[in-house]
Every structure is written in C-alpha cells, then in structure tokens.
Backbone bond lengths (Angstrom), bond angles and torsions (degrees), N, CA, C in turn:
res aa  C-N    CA-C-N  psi(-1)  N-CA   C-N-CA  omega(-1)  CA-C   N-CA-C  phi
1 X - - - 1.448 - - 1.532 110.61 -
2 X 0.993 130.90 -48.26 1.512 145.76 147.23 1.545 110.72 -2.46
3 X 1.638 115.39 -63.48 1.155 121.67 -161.61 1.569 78.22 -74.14
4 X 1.420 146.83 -75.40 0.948 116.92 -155.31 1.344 148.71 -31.43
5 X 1.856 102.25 -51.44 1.629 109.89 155.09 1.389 111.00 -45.60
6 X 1.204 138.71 -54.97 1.021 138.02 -134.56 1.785 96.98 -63.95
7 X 1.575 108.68 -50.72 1.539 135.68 -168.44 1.399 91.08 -70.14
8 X 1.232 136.67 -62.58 1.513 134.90 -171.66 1.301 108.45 -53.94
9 X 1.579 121.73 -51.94 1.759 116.51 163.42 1.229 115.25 -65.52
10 X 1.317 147.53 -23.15 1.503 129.25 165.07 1.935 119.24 -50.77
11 X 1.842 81.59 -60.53 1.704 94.91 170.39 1.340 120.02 -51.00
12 X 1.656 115.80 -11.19 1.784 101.43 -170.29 1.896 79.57 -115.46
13 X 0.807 137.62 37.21 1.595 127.19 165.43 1.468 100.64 -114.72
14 X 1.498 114.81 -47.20 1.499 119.85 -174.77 1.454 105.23 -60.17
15 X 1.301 108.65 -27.07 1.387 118.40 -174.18 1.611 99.69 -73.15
16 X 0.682 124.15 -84.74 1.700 143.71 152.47 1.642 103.41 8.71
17 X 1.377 106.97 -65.08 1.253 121.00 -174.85 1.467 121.89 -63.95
18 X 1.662 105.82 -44.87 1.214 114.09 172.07 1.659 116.93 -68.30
19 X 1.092 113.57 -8.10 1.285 129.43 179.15 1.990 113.71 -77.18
20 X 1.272 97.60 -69.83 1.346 125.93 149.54 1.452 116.97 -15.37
21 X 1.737 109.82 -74.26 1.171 114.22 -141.54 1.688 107.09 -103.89
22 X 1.460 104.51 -41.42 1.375 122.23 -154.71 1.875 94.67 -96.59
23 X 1.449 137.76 91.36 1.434 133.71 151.95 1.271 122.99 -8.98
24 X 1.313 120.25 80.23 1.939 104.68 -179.18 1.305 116.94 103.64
25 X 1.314 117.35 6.86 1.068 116.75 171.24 1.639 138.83 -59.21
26 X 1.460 106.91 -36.42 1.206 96.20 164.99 1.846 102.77 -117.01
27 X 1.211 131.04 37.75 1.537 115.11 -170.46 1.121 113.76 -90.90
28 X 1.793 118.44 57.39 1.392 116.42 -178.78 1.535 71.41 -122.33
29 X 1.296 133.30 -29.45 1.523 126.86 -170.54 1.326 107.72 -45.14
30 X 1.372 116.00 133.74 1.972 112.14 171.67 1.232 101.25 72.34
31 X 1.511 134.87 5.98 1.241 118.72 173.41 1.585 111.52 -132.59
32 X 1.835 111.97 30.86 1.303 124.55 -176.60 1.523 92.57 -85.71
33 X 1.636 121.53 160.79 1.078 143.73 158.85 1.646 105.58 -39.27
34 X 0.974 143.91 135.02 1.583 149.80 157.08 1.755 106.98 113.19
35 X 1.882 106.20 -19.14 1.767 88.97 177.57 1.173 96.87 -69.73
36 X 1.735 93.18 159.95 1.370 101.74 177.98 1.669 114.47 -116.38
37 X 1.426 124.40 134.98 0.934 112.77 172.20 1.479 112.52 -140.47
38 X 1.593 94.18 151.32 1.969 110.23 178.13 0.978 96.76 -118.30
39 X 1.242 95.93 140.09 1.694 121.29 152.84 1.426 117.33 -129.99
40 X 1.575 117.19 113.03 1.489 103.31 177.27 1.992 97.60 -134.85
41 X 1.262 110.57 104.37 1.380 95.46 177.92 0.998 117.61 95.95
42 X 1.309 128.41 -150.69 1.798 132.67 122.29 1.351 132.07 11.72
43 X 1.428 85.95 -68.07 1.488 110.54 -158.78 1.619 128.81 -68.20
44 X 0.608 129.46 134.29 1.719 108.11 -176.70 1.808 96.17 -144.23
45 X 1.611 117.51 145.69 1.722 121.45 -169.47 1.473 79.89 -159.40
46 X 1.717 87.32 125.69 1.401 101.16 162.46 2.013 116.88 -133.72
47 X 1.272 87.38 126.28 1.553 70.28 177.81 1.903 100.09 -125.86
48 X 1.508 101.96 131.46 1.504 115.34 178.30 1.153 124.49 -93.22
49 X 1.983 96.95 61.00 1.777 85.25 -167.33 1.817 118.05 -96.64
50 X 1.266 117.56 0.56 1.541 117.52 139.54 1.338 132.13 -35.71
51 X 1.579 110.33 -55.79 1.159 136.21 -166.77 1.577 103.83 -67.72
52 X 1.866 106.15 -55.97 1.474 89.21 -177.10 1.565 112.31 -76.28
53 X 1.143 97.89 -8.82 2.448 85.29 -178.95 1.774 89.27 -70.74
54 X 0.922 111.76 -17.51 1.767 102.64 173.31 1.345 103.50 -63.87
55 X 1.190 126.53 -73.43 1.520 139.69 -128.85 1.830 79.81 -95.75
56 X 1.154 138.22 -28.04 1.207 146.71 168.77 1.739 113.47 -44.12
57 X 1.537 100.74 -80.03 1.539 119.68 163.13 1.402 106.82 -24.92
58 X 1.684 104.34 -65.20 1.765 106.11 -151.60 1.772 95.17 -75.42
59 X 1.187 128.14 -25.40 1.142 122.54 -177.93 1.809 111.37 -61.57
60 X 1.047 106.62 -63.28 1.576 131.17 173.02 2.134 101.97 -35.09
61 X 1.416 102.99 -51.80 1.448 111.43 -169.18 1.627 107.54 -55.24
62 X 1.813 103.82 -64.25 1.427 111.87 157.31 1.323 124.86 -12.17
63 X 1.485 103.68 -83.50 1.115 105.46 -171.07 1.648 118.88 -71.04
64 X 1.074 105.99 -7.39 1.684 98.89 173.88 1.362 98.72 -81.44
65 X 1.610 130.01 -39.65 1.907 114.12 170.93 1.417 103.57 -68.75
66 X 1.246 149.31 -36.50 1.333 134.53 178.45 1.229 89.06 -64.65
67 X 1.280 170.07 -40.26 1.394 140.26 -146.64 1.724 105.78 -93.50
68 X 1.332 104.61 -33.77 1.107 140.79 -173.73 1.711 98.83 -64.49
69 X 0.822 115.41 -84.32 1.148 116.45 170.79 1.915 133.58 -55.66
70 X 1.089 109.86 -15.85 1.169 119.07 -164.33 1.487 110.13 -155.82
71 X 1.759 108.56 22.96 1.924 112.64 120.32 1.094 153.13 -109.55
C-alpha cells in the first residue's frame, strides 16, 4: 500500500511542478467542450464536468497499472 502513496505523491509533485514551472501547461483544463459555464451579473457557476471524466479516466488507468504492476 505504501508504494501506492508513494506513486500518487510523485504524480501530484510533477503535477505541481508542471504547474509552477511550465506557462500553460495545463490551460486546456476547464476549457474542454461540455464544461459548463454561467455568467449572469454577479453571478458566475462553473461546473467542469468534461474535465473531470478526464482526470477521472486517467486516474482509474493509473491505478489499474499500479495494481497491475505492483500486486
């Protein structure tokens, strides 16, 4: 179980980093076809539900090669 954290905190530093380091790296996030967003006024509602069946998928994939690999 160990290795798992271990792999899930690498992936969220690179993430981190690429965030950090690299300009634009992720600014397609929230801006796939299907989020939805309002603006009326004031008000502003966003929901990124494109975005998470992304980050959903790739999460799911991971962990099926970490399991895969490392049961």
């Amino acid at each position: 179980m160990y290795k798992l954290f271990v792999i899930v905190g690498i992936i969220l530093i690179v993430i981190g980093l690429l965030l950090k380091f690299v300009p634009g790296a992720l600014t397609w996030f929230g801006n796939l076809p299907g989020d939805i967003k309002y603006k009326n006024g004031n008000t502003q509602v966003f929901f990124p539900i494109t975005s998470m069946i992304v980050v959903s998928i790739a999460i799911s994939l991971i962990l099926r090669w970490v399991r895969k690999f490392y049961s």
